[in-house]
MDTraj code that builds the backbone (N, CA, C; nanometers):
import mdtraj as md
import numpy as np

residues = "UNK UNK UNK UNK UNK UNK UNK UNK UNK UNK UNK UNK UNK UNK UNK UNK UNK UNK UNK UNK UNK UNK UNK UNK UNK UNK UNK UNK UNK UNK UNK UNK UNK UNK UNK UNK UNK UNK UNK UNK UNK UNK UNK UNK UNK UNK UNK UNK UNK UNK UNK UNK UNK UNK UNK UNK UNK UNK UNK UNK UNK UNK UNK UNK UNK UNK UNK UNK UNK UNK UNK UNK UNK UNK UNK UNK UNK UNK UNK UNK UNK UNK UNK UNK UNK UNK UNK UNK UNK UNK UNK UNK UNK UNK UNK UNK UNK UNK UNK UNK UNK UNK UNK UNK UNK UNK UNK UNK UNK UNK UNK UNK".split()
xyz = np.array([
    [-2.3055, -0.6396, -0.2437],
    [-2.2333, -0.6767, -0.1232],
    [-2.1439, -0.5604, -0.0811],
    [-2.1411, -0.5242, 0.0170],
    [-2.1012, -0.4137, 0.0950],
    [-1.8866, -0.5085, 0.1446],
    [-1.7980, -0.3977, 0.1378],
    [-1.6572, -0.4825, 0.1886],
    [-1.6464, -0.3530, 0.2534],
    [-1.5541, -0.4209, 0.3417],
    [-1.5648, -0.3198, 0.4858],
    [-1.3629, -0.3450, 0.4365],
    [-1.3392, -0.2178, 0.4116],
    [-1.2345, -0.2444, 0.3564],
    [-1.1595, -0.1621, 0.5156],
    [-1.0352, -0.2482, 0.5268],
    [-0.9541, -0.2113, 0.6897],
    [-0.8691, -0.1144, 0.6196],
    [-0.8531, -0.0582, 0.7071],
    [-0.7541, 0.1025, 0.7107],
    [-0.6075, 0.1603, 0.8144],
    [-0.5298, 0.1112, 0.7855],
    [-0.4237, 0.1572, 0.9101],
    [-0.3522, 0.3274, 0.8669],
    [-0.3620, 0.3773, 1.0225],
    [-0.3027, 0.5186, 0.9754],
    [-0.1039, 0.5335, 0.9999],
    [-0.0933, 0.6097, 0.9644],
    [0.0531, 0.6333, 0.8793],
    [0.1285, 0.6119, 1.0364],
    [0.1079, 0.6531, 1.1246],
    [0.2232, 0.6314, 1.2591],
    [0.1642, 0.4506, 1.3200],
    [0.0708, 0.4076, 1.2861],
    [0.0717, 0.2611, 1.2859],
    [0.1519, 0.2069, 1.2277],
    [0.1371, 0.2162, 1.0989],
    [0.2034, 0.1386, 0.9264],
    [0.3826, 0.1817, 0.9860],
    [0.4194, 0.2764, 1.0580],
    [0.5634, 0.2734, 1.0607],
    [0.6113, 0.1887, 1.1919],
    [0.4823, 0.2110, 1.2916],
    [0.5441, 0.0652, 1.3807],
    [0.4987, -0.0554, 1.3304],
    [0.4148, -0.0814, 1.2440],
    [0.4296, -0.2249, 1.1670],
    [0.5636, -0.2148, 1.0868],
    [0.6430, -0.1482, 1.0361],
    [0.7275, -0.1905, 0.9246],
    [0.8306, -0.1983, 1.0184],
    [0.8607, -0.1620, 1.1295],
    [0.9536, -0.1902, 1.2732],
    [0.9004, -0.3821, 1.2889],
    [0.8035, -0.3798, 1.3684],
    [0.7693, -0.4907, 1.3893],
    [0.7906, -0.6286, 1.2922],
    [0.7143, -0.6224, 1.2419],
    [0.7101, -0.7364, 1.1547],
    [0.7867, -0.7273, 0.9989],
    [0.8511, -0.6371, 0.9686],
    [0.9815, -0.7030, 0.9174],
    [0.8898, -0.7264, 0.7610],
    [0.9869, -0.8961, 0.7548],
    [0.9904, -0.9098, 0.6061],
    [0.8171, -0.9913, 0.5864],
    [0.7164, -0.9731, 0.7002],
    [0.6246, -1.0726, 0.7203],
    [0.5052, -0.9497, 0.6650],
    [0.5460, -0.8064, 0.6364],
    [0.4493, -0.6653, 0.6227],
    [0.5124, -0.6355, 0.4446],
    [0.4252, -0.6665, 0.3106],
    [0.4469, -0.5441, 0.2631],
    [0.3743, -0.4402, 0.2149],
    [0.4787, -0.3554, 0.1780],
    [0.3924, -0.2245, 0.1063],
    [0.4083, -0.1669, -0.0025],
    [0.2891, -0.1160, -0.0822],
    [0.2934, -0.1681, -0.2267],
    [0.2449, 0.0174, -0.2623],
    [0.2665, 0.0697, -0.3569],
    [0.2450, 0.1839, -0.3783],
    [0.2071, 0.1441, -0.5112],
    [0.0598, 0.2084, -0.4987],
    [-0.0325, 0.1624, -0.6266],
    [-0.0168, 0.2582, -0.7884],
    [-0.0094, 0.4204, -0.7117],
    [0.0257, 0.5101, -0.8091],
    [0.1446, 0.4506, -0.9554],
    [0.1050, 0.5822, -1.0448],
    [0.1343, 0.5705, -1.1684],
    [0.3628, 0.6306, -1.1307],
    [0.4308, 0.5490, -1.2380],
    [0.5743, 0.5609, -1.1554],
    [0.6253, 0.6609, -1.1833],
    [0.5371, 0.8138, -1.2657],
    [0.5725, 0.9379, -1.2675],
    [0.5479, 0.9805, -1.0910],
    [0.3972, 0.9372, -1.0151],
    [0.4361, 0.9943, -0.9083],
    [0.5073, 0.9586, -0.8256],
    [0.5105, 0.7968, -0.8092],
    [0.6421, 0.7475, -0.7191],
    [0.7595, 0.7919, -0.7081],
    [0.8005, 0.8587, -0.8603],
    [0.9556, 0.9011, -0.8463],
    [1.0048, 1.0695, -0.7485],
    [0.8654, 1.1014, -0.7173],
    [0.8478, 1.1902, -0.6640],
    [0.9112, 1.1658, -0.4882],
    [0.8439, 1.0468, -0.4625],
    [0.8908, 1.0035, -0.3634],
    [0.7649, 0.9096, -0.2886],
    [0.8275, 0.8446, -0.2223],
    [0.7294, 0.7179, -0.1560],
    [0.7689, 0.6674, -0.0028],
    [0.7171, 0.5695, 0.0308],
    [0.7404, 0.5452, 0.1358],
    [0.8415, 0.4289, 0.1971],
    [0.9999, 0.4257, 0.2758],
    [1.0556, 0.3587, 0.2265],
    [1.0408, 0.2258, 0.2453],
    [1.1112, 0.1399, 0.1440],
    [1.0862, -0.0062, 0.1317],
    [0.9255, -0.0306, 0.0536],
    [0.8804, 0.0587, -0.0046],
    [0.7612, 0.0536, -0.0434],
    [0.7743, -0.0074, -0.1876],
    [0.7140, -0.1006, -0.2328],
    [0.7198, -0.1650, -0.3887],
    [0.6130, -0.0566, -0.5194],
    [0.6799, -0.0298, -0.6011],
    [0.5677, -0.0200, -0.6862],
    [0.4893, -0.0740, -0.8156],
    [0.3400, -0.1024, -0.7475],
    [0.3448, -0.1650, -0.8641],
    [0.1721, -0.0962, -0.9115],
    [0.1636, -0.0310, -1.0267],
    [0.0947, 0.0557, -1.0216],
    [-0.0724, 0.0323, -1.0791],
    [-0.1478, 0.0870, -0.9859],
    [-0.3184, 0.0182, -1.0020],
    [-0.3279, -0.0661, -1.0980],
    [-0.3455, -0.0202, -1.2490],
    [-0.3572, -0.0873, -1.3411],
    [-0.3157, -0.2013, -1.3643],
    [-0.1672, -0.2426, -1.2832],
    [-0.1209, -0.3630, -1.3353],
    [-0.1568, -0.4768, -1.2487],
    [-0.2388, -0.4235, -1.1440],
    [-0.2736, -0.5730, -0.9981],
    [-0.3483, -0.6695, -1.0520],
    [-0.4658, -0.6981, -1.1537],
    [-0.4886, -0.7384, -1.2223],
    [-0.4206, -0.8707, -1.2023],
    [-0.3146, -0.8009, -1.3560],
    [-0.2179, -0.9393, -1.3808],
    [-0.1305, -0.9500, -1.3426],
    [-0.1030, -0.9012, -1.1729],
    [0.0107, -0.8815, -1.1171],
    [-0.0299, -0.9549, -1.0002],
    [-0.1454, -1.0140, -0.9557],
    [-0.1903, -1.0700, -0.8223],
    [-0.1341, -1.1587, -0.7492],
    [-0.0899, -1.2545, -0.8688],
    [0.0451, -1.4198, -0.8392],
    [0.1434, -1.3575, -0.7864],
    [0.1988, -1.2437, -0.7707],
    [0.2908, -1.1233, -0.7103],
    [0.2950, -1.1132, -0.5587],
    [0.1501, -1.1481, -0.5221],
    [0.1065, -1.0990, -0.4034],
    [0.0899, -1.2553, -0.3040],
    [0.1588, -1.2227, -0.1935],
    [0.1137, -1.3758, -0.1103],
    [0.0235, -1.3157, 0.0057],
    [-0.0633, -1.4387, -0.0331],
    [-0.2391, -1.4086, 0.0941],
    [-0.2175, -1.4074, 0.2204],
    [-0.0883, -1.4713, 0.2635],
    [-0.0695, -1.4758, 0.3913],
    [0.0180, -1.4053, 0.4457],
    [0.0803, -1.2893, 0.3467],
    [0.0927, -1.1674, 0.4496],
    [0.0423, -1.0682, 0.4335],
    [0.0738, -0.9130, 0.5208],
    [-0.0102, -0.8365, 0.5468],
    [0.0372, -0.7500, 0.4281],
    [-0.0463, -0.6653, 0.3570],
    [-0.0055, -0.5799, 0.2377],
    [-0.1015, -0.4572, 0.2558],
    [0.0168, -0.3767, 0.2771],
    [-0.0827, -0.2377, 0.3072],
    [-0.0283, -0.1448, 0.1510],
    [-0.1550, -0.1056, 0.1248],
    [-0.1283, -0.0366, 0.0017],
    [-0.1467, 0.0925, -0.0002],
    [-0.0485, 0.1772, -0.0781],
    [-0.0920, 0.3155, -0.0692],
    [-0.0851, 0.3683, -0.1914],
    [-0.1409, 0.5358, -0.2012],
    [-0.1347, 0.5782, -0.2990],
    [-0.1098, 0.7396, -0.2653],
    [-0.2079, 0.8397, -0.3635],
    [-0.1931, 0.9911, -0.3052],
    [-0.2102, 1.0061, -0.1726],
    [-0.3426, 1.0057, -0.2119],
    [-0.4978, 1.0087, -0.0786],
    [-0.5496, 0.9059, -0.0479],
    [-0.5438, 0.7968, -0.0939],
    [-0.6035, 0.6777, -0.0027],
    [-0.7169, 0.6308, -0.1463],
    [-0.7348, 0.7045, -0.2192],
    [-0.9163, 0.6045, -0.3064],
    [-0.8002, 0.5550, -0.3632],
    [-0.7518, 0.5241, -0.4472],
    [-0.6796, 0.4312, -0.5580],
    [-0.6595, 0.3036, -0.4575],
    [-0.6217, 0.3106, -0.3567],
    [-0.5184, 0.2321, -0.3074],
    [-0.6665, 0.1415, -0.2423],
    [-0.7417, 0.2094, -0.1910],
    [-0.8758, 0.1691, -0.1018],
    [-0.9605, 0.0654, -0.2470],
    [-0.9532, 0.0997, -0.3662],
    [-1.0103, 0.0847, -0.4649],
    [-0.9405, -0.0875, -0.5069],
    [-0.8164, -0.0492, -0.5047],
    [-0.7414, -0.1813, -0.4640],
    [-0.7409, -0.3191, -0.3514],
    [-0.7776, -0.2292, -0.2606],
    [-0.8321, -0.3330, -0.1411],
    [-0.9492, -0.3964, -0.1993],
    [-1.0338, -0.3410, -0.1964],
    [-1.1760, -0.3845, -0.2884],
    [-1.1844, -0.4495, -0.3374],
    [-1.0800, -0.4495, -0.4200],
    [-1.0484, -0.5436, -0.5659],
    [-1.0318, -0.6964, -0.5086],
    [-0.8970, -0.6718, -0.4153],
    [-0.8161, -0.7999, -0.3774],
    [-0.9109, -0.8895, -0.2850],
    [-1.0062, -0.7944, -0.2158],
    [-1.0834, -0.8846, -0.1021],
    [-1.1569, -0.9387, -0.1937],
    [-1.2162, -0.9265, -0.2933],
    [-1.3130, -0.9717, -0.3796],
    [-1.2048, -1.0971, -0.4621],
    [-1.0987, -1.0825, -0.4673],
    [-1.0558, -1.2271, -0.5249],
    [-0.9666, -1.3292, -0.3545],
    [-1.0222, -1.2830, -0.2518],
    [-0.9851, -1.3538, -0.1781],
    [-0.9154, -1.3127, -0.0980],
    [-0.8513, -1.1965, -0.1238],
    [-0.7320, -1.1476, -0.0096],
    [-0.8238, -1.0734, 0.1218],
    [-0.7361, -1.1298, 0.2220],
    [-0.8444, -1.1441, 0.3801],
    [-0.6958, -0.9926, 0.4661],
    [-0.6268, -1.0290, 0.3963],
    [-0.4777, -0.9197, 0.4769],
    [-0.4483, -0.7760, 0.3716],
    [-0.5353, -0.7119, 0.3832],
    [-0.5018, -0.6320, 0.2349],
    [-0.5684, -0.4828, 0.3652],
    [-0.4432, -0.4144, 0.3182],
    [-0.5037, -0.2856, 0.4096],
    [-0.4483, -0.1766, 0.3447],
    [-0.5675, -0.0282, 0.3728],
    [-0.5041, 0.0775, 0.3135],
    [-0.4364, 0.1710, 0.3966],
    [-0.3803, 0.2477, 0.3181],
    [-0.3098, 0.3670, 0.4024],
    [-0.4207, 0.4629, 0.4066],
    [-0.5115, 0.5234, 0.5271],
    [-0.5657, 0.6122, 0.5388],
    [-0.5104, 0.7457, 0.4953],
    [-0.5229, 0.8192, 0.4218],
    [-0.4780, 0.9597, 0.3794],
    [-0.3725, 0.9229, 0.2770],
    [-0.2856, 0.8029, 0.2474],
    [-0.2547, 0.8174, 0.1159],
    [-0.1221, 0.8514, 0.1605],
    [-0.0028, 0.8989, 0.0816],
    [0.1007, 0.9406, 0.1005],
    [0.0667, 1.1128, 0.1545],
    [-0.0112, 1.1821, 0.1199],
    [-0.0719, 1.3104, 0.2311],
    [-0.0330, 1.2659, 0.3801],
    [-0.1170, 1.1443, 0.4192],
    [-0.1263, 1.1148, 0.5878],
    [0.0273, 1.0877, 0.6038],
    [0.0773, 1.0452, 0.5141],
    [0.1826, 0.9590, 0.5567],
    [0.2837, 1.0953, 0.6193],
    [0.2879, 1.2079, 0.4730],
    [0.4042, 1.2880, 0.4849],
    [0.3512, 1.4019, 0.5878],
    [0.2143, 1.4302, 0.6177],
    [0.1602, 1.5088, 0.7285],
    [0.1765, 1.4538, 0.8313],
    [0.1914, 1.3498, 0.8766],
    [0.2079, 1.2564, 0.9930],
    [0.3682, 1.2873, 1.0292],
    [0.4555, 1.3354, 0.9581],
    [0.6203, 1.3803, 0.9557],
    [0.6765, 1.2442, 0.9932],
    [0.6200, 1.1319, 0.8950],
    [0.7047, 0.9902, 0.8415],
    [0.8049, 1.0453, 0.7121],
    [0.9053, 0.9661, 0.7458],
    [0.9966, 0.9251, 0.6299],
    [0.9279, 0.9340, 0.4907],
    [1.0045, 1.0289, 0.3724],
    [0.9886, 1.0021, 0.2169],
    [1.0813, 0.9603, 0.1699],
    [1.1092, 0.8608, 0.0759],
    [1.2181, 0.8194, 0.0074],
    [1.1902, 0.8207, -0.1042],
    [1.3175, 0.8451, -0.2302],
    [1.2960, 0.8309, -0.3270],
    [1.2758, 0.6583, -0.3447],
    [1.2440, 0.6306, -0.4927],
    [1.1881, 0.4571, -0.5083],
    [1.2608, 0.3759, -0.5020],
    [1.2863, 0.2315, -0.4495],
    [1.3702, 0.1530, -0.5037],
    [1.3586, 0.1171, -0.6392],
    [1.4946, 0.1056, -0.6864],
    [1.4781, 0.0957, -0.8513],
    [1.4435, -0.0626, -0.8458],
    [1.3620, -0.0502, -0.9836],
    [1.2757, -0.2052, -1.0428],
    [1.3405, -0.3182, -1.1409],
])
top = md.Topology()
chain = top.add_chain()
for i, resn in enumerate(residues, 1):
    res = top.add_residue(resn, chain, resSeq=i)
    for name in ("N", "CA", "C"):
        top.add_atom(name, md.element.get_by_symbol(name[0]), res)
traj = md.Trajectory(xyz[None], top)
């Protein structure tokens, strides 16, 4: 089965996080050596490996755009979630690259 996994690019994802508020989140999939590097702000991390057993985490009925470097981890994640049901699951095209080439906001992480 083929998933047509949706993709929003980085000057979208910052007028969604204008718009819709507490109804958008965003989840930074990377490992929390690179997050501390810096991320995107208000961005959660919670890192590939742990979505798994981290899914009850996640509510289906809002929008969750996920990112990572470059976009496969995070795209790899979409994959995942549409396959257990999630219909609102979107990636960041280019990853934190698009984001910080796009000359969006970096923040360091919120602490966990």
């Amino acid at each position: 089965m083929h998933w047509n996994i949706k993709e929003i690019e980085a000057p979208e994802l910052a007028n969604w996080k204008e718009e819709k508020g507490d109804n958008l989140r965003v989840v930074d999939v990377r490992e929390m050596g690179e997050i501390a590097a810096g991320t995107i702000p208000g961005a959660e991390p919670m890192p590939m490996a742990s979505i798994p057993v981290r899914m009850n985490e996640l509510d289906k009925d809002k929008e969750i755009v996920f990112i990572c470097r470059s976009g496969a981890r995070s795209a790899q994640v979409c994959m995942f979630l549409q396959q257990q049901g999630f219909d609102n699951v979107y990636n960041l095209r280019g990853g934190m690259f698009g984001w910080a080439g796009a000359g969006q906001q970096v923040s360091l992480p919120q602490a966990v």
